[in-house]
C-alpha positions, -999 to +999 in steps of 0.1 A: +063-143+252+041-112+255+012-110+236-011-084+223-052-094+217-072-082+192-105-084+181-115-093+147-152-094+145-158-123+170-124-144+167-100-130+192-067-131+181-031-130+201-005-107+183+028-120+195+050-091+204+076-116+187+056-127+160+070-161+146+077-159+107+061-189+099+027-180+119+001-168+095-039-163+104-065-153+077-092-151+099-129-153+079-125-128+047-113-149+019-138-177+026-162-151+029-152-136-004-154-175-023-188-178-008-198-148-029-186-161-064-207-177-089-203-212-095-174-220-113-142-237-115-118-214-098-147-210-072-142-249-069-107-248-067-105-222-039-128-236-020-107-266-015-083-245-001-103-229+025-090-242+061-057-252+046-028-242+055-013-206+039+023-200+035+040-164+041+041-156-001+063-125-020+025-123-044+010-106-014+022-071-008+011-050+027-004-021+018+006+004+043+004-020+067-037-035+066-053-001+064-088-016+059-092-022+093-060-011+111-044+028+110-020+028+078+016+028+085+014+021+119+032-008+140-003-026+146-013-023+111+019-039+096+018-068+121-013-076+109+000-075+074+026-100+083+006-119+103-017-124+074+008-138+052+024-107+035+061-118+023+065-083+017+056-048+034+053-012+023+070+020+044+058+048+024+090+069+032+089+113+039+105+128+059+106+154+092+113+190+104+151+177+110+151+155+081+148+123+099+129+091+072+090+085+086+066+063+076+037+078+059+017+081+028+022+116+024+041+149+040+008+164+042-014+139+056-011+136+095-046+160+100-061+130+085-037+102+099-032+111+129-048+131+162-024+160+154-051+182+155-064+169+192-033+178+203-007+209+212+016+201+181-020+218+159-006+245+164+024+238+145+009+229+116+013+248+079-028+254+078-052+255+112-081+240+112-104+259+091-146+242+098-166+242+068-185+271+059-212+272+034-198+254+001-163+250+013-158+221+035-138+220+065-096+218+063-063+217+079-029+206+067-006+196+090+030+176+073+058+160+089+082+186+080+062+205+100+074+186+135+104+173+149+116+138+146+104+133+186+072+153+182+063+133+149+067+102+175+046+115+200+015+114+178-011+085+174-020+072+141-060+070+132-076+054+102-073+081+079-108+104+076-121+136+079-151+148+081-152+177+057-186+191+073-172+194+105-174+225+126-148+214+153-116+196+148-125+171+171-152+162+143-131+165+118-110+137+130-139+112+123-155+103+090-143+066+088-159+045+061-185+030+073-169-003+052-136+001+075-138+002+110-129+019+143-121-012+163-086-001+162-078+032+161-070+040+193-038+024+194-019+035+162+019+038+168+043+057+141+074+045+133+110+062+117+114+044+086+146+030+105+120+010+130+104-001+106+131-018+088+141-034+120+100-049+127+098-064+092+127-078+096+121-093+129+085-102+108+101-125+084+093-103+055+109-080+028+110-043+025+092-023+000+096+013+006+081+040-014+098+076-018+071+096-014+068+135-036+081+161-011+054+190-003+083+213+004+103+233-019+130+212-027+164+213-020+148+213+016+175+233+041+203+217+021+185+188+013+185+177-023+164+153-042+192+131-048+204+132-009+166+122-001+166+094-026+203+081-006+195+087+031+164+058+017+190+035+007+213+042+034+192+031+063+190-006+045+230-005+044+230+006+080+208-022+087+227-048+069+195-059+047+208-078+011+197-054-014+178-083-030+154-084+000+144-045-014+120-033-035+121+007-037+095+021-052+088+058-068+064+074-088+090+098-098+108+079-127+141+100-116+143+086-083+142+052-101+174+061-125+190+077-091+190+040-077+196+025-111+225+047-119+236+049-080+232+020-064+226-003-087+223-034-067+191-020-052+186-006-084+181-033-104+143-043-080+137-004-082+101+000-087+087+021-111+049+033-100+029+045-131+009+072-123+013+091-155-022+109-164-019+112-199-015+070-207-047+052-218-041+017-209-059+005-247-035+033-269+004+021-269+010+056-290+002+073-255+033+049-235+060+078-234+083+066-229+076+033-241+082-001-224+115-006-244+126+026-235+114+018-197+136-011-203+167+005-219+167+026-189+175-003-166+138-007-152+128-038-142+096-036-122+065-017-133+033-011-111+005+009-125-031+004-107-050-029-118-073-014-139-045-001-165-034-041-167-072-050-176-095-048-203-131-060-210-136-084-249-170-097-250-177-094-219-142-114-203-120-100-180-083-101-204-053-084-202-049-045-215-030-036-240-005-018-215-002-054-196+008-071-230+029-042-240+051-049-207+055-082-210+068-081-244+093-057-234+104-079-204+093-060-175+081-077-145+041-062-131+034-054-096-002-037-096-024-019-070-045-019-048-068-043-038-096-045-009-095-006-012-130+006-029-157-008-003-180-034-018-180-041-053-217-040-057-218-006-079-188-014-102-158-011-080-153+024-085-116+040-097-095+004-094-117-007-118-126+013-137-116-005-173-140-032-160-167-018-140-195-034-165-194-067-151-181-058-115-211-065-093-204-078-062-175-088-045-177-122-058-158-108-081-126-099-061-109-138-063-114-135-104-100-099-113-072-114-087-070-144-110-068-127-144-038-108-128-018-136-117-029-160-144-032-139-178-013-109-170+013-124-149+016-099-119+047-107-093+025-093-065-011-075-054-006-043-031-035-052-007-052-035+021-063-067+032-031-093+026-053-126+036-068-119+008-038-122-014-021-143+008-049-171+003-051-169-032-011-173-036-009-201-014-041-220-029-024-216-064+011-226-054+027-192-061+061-180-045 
């Protein structure tokens, strides 16, 4: 079997080409993160766990892949997922020039994804690099509607950056966290939403694939909303996957009552991401529609960021409003995203916004992670970082 070595800080670890379902590697991070928690009883519990063995689980969800230290959406990214005990991955779906289904966050993000702009295909792009000049900062936009299915495939992903004060676009292409690495960004390779399909499968893991908004003016040459929403489906179909291995996911509620209404069998684990501006999290009078009408609509899955299922009372991490709201109406709670804001040592920034008074360290993580599972009841964590997830789930016996 052929392997591929990578680096992670100074364990070296072999990435079967093959990966075996049942081989899962954490590597140091969640011991790290239970060394950082104040004393306690779930500290105690975890740290029983540490060195034991961790079981692929559905509660820890791949993130575009393992974007904290690999290029999102890439082949390398999502084997590190699986490899660190992800039972489920995410293929953020858009699509090309010729209307072929890629993986990526967005249509408009490959200047910052990918080394577009180092290349020939720049020059292709809807905006050219633009370098910052006095208060406006540097810019480019270059989509996947603006290439071909083949020179979409030629490209290399990067950890997504910019450097907005850049005067070239070689600069530009840098700007990585300084929290996230560059270890591995030379070797990012994209994949059709078709390829993926076929890798997580071969990964032992189920699909979660995210329509992503279109940046072009839709119907697109012909191509409709609703024929967008299909062609999705249609590559699971083709690839024989059991609709009950699938989790689509929209933040568009119609492309949720498309699948409901459509095809319902995929339907009914249709994911409904919550993204709506105008909620408050602590006012049930701003839920429109409501959970019961969510419900009545055929939704079953809801997943609005973790700070809209948490709340602060004396102090205590407890569930929001929203999260009890959901749970009375019967809806089951994905959340996201975890090990995405950096350290925790200023408050933890947007994710946590409805708790940022007691988040002060990283030490932290393990108990918002906790609260979710335990008090809220989440199905699964989006993660940047799955071992993270992945430890927890299997320390606590979760599916």
């Amino acid at each position: 079997m052929r392997h591929l070595t990578i680096v992670f800080g100074t364990f070296l670890i072999a990435f079967p080409t093959a990966l075996h379902a049942d081989t899962i590697e954490l590597g140091p991070r969640p011991a790290w993160l239970v060394s950082q928690m104040a004393d306690s009883d779930l500290k105690d519990k975890l740290k029983s766990c540490i060195g034991q063995p961790t079981k692929r689980t559905l509660f820890s969800i791949s993130h575009r892949g393992a974007p904290l230290q690999f290029p999102e959406h890439t082949e390398e990214g999502y084997r590190a997922g699986a490899l660190m005990g992800a039972g489920i991955l995410e293929c953020d779906v858009t699509f090309t020039k010729d209307k072929e289904l890629v993986c990526r966050h967005s249509q408009n993000d490959l200047h910052t994804t990918t080394n577009v702009l180092a290349t020939d295909l720049a020059a292709n792009c809807t905006a050219a690099f633009t370098p910052a000049s006095g208060g406006s900062p540097a810019s480019a936009e270059c989509r996947t509607s603006d290439l071909t299915l083949d020179e979409f495939k030629s490209l290399r992903g990067k950890m997504d950056s910019a450097d907005k004060t850049a005067q070239s676009a070689e600069d530009y292409l840098n700007g990585t966290a300084p929290w996230r690495t560059e270890l591995y960004g030379l070797t990012g390779t994209l994949l059709t939403h078709a390829e993926s399909i076929a890798l997580f499968k071969d990964l032992g893991a189920k699909f979660t694939p995210e329509l992503k908004a279109p940046k072009v003016a839709m119907p697109y040459e012909g191509f409709s909303q609703a024929n967008y929403a299909q062609k999705l489906i249609d590559d699971y179909k083709a690839a024989g996957i059991p609709p009950e291995d699938v989790y689509p996911q929209s933040f568009n509620l119609q492309d949720v009552r498309y699948w409901i209404e459509n095809e319902p069998e995929f339907g009914k684990q249709a994911v409904y991401l919550d993204g709506r501006r105008d909620l408050n999290p602590m006012d049930p009078s701003t839920f429109s529609p409501s959970m019961a009408e969510l419900k009545e609509m055929g939704v079953n899955y809801l997943a609005p960021p973790l700070f809209v299922l948490l709340a602060l009372e004396d102090g205590k991490i407890v569930p929001s409003p929203y999260a009890k709201a959901a749970k009375a109406a019967g809806l089951d709670l994905i959340t996201w995203t975890l090990e995405r804001s950096g350290p925790l040592d200023a408050g933890g920034g947007w994710y946590y916004q409805t708790i940022g008074d007691v988040i002060d360290g990283d030490g932290r993580m393990l108990e918002v992670v906790d609260v979710l599972a335990t008090d809220v009841g989440v199905m699964g964590i989006f993660s940047d970082w799955p071992a993270t997830t992945s430890f927890y789930a299997s320390c606590m016996g979760l599916p």
